[in-house]
DSSP file (Angstrom, degrees, kcal/mol; ACC not computed):
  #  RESIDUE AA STRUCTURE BP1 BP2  ACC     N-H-->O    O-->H-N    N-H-->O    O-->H-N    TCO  KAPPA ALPHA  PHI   PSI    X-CA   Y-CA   Z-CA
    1    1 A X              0   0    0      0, 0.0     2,-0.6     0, 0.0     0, 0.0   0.000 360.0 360.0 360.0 116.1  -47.1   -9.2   30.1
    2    2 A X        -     0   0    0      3,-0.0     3,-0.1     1,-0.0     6,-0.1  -0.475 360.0-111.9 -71.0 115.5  -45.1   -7.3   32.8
    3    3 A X    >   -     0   0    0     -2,-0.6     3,-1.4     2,-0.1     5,-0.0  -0.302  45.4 -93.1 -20.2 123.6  -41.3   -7.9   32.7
    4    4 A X  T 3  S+     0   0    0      1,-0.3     3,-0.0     3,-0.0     0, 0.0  -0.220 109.9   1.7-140.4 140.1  -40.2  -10.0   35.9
    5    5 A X  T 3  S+     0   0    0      1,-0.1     2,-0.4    -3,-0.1    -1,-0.3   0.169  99.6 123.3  20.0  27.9  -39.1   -7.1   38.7
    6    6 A X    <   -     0   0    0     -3,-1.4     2,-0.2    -4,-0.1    -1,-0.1  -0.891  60.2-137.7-106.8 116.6  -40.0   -4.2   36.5
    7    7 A X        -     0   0    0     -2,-0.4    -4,-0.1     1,-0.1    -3,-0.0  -0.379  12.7-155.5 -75.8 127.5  -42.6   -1.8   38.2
    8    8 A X  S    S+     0   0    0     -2,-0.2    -1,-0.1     1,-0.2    -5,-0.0   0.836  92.7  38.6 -96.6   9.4  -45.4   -0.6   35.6
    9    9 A X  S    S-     0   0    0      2,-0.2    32,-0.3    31,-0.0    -1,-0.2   0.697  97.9-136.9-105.8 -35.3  -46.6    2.4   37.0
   10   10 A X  S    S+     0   0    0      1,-0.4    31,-0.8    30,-0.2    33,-0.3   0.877  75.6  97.9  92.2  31.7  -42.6    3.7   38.3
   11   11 A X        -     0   0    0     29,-0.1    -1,-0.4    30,-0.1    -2,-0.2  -0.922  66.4-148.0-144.8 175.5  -44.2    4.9   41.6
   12   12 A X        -     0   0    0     -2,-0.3     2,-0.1    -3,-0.1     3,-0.1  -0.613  47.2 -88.9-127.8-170.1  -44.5    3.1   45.2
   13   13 A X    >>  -     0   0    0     -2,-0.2     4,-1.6     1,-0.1     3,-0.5  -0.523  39.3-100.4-103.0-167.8  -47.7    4.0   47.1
   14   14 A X  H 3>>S+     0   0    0      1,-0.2     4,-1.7     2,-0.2     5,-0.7   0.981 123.1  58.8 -58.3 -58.2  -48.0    7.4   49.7
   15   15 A X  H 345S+     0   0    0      1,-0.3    -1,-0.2     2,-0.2     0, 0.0   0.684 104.4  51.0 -74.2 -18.2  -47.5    5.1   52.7
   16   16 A X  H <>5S+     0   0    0     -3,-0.5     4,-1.7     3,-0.1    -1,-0.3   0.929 109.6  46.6  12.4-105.1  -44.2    4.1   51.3
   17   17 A X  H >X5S+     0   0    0     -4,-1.6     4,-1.7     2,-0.3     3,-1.4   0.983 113.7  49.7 -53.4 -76.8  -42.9    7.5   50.7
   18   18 A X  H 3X5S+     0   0    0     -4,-1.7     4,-1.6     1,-0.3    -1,-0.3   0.765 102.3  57.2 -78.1  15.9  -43.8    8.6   54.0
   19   19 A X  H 3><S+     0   0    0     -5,-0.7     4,-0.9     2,-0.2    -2,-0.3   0.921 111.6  44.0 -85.0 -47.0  -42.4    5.9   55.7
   20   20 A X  H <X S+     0   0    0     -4,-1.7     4,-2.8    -3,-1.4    -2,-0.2   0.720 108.7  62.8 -64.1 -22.8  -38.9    6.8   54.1
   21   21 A X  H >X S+     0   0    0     -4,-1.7     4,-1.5     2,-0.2     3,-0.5   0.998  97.0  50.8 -51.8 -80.4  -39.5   10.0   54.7
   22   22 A X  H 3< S+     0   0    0     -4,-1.6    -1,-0.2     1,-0.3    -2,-0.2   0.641 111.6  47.2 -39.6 -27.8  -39.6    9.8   58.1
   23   23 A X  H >< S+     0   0    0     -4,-0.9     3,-1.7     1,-0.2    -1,-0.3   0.968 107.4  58.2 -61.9 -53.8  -36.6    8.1   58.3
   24   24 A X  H X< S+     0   0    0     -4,-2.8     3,-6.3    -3,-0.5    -2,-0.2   0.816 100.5  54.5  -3.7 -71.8  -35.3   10.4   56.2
   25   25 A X  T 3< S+     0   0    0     -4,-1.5    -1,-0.2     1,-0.3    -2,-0.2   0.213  93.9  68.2 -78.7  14.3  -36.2   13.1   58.6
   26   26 A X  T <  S+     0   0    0     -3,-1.7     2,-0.4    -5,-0.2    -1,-0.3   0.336 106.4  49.5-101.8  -8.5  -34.1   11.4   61.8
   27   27 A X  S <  S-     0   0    0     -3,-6.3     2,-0.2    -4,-0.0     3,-0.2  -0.944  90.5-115.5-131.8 153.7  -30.6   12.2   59.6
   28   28 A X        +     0   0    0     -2,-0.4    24,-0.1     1,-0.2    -2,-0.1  -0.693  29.7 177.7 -75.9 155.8  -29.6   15.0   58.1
   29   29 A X    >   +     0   0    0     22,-0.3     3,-1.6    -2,-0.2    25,-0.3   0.115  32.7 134.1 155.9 -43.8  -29.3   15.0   54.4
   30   30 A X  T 3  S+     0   0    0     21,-0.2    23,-0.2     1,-0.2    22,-0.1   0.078  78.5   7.6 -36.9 143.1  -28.3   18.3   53.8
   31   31 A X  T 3  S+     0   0    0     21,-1.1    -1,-0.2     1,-0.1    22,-0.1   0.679 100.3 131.4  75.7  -1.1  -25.6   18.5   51.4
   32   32 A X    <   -     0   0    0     -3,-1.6    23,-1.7    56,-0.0     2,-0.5  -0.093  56.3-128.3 -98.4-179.2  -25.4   14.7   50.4
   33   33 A X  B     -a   55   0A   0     21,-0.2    56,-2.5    20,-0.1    57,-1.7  -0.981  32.2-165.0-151.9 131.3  -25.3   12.9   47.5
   34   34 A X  B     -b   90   0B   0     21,-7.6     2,-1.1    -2,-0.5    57,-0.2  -0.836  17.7-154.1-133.9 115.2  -28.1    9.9   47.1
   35   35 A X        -     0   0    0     55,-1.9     2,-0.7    -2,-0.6    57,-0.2  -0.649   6.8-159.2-100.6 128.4  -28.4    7.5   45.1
   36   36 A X        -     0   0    0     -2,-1.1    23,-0.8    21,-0.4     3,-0.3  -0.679  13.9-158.5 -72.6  79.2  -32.3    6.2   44.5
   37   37 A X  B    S+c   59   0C   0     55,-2.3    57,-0.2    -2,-0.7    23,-0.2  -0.577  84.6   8.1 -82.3 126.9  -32.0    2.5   43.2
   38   38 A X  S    S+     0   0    0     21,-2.5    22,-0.3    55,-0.1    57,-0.2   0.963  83.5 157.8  51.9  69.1  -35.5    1.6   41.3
   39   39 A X    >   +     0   0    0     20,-0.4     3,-2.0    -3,-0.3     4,-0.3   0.451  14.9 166.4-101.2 -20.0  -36.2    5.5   41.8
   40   40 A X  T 3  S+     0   0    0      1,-0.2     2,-1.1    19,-0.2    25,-0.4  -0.118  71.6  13.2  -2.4-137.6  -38.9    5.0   38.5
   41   41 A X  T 3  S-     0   0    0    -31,-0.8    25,-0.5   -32,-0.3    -1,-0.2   0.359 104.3-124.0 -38.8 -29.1  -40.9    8.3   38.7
   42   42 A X    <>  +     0   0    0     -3,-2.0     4,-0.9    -2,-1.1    -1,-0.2   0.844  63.0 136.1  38.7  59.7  -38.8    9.8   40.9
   43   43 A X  H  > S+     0   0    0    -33,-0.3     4,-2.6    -4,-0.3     5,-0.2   0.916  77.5  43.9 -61.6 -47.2  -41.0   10.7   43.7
   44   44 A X  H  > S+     0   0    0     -5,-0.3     4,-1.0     1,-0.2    -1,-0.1   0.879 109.8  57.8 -76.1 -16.9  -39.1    9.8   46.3
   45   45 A X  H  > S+     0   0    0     -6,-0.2     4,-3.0     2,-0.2    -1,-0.2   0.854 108.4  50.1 -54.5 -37.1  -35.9   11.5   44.6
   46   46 A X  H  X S+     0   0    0     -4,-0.9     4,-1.0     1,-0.2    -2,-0.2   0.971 107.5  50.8 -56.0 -53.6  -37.8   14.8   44.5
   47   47 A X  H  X S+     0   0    0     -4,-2.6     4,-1.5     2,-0.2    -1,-0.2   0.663 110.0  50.0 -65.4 -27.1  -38.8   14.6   48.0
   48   48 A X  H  <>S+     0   0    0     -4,-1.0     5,-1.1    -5,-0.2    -2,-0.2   0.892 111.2  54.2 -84.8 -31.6  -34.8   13.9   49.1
   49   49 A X  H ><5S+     0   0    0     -4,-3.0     3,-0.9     1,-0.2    -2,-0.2   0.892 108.2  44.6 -64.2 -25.8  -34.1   16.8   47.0
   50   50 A X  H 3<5S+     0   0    0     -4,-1.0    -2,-0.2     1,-0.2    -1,-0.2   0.920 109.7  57.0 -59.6 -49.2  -36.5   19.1   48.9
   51   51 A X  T 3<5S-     0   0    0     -4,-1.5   -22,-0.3     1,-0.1   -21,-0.2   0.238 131.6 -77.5 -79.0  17.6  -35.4   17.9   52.2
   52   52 A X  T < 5S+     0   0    0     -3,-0.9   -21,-1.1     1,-0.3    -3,-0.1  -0.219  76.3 138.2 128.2 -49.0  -31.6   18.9   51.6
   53   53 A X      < -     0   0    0     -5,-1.1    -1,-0.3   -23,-0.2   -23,-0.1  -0.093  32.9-163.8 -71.3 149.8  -29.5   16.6   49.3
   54   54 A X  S    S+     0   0    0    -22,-0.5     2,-0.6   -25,-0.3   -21,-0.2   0.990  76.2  40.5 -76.4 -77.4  -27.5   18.6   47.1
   55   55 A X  B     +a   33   0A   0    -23,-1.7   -21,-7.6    15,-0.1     2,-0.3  -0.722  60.7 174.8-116.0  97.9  -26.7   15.1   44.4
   56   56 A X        -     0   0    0     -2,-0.6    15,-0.6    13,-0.2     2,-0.5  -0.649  11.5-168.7-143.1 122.9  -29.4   12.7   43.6
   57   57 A X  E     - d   0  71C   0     -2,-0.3   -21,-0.4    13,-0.2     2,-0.4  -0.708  11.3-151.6 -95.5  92.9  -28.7   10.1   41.2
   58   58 A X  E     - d   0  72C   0     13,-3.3    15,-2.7    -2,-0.5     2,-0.9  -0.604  15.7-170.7 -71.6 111.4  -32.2    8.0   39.8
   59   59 A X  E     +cd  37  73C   0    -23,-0.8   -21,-2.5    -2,-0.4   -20,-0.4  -0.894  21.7 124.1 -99.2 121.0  -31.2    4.6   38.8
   60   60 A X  E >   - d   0  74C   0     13,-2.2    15,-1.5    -2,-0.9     3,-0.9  -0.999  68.9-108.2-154.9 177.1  -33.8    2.2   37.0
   61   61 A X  T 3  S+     0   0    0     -2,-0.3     2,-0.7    13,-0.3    -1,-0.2   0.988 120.3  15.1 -69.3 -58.8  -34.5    0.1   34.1
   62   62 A X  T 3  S-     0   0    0     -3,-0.1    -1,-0.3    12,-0.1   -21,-0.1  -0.544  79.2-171.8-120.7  71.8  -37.2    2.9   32.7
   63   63 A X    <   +     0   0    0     -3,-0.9   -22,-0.1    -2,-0.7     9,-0.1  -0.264  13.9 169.6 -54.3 145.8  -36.5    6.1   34.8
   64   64 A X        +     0   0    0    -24,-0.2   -23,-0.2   -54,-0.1    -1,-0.1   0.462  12.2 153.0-143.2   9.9  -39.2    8.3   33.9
   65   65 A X        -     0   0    0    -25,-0.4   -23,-0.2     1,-0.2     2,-0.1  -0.083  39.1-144.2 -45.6 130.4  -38.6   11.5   36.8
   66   66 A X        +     0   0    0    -25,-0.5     2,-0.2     2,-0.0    -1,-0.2  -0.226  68.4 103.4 -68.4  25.7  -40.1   14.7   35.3
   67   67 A X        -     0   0    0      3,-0.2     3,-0.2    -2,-0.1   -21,-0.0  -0.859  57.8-165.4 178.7 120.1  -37.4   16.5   36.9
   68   68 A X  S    S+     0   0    0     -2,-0.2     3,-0.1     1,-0.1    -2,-0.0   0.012  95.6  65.2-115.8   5.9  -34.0   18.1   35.6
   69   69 A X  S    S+     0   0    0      1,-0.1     2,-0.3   -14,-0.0   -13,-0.2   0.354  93.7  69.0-119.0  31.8  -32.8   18.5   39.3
   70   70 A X  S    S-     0   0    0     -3,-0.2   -13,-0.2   -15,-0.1    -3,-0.2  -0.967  81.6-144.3-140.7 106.5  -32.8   14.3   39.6
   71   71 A X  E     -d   57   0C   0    -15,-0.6   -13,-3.3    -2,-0.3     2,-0.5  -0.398  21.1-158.4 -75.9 162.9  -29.8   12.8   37.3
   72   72 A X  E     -d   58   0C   0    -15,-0.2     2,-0.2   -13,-0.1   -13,-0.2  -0.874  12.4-173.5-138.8 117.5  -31.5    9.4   35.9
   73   73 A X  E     -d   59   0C   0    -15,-2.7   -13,-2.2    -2,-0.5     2,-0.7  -0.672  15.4-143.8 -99.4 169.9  -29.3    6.6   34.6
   74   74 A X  E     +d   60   0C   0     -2,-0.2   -13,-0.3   -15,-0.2     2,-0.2  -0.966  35.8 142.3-121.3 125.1  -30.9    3.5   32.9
   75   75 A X        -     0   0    0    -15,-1.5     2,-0.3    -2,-0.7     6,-0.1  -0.810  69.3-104.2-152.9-173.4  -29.3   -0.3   33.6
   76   76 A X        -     0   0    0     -2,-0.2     3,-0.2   -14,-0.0    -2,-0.0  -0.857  43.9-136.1-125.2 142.1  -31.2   -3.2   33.9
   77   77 A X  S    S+     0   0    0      1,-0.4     4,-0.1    -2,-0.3   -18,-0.0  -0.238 102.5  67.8-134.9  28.7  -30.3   -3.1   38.4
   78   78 A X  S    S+     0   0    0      2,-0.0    -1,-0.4     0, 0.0     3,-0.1   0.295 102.1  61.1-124.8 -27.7  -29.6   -7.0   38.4
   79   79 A X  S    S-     0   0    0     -3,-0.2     2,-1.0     1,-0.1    -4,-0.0   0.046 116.9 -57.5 -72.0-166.9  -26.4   -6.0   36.2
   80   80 A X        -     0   0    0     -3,-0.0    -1,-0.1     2,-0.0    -3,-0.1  -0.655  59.2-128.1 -70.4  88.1  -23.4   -3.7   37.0
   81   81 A X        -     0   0    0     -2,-1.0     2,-0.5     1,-0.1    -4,-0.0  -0.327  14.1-127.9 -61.0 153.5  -25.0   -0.4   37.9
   82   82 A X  S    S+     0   0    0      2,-0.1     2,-0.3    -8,-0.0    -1,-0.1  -0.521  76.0  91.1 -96.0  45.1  -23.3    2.3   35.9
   83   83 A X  S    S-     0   0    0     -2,-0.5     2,-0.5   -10,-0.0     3,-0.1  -0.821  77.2-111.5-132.2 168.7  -22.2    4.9   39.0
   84   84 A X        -     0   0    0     -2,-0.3     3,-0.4     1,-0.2    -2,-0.1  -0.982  25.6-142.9-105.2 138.1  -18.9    5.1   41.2
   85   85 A X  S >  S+     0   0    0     -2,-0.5     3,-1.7     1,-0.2    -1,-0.2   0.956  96.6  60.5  12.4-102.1  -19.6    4.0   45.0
   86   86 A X  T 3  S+     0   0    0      1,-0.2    -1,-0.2    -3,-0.1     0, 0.0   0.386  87.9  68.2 -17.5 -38.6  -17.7    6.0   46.1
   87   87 A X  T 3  S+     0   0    0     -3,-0.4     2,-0.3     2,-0.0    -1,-0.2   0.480  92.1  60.2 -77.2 -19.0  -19.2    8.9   44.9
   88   88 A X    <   -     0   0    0     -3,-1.7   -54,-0.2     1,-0.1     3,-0.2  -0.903  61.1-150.4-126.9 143.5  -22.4    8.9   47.0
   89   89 A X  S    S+     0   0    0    -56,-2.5     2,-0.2    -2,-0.3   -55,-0.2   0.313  82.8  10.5-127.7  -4.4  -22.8    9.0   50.9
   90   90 A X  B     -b   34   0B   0    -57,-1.7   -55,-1.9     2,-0.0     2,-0.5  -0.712  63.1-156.9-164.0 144.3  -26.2    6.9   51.1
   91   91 A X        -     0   0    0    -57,-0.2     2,-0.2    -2,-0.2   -55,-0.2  -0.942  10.1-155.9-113.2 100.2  -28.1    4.9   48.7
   92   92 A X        +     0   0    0     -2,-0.5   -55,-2.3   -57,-0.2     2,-0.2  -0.455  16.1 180.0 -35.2 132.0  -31.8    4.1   48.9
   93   93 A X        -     0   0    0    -57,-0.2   -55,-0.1    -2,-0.2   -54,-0.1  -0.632   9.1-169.3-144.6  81.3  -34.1    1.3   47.5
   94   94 A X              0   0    0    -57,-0.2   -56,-0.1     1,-0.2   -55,-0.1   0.767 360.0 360.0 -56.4 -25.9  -37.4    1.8   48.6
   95   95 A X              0   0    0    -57,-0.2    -1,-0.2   -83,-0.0   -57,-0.1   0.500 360.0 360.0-170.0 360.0  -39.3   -1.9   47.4
């Protein structure tokens, strides 16, 4: 029985992704620090690191990114996420 807003695969589909993408690809990024909220797999964190951010921070209840250039905290993302604010200059939540 799947847990109540917990994804079980950690992924969103392609049409998704490139739909953020694209957005993506109307601001500059370079240099940023991004935090992915529900990032699971961390596709789409891989793909903001390719397209320029310097800092990107995966939060989800079971981060599972394959990926040592994506930091991954774990909270349950209806609680107090475990980051500073401050710290980050745009935050994503793809679904």
């Amino acid at each position: 029985m799947a847990k109540c807003g917990v994804q079980e695969e950690g992924k969103s589909s392609n049409i998704i992704y490139s739909m953020a993408i694209r957005a993506v690809q109307l601001e500059k990024i370079s240099g940023e620090s991004i935090l992915d909220v529900g990032g699971g797999a961390g596709e789409f964190s891989n793909k903001l690191i390719k397209r320029g951010a310097e800092d990107v921070t995966l939060l989800d209840y079971a981060p599972s990114a394959q990926t040592e250039a994506v930091e991954q905290k774990q909270c349950d993302l209806n609680q107090r996420w475990p980051v500073e604010s401050e710290r980050y200059d745009r935050a994503f939540a793809l679904e």
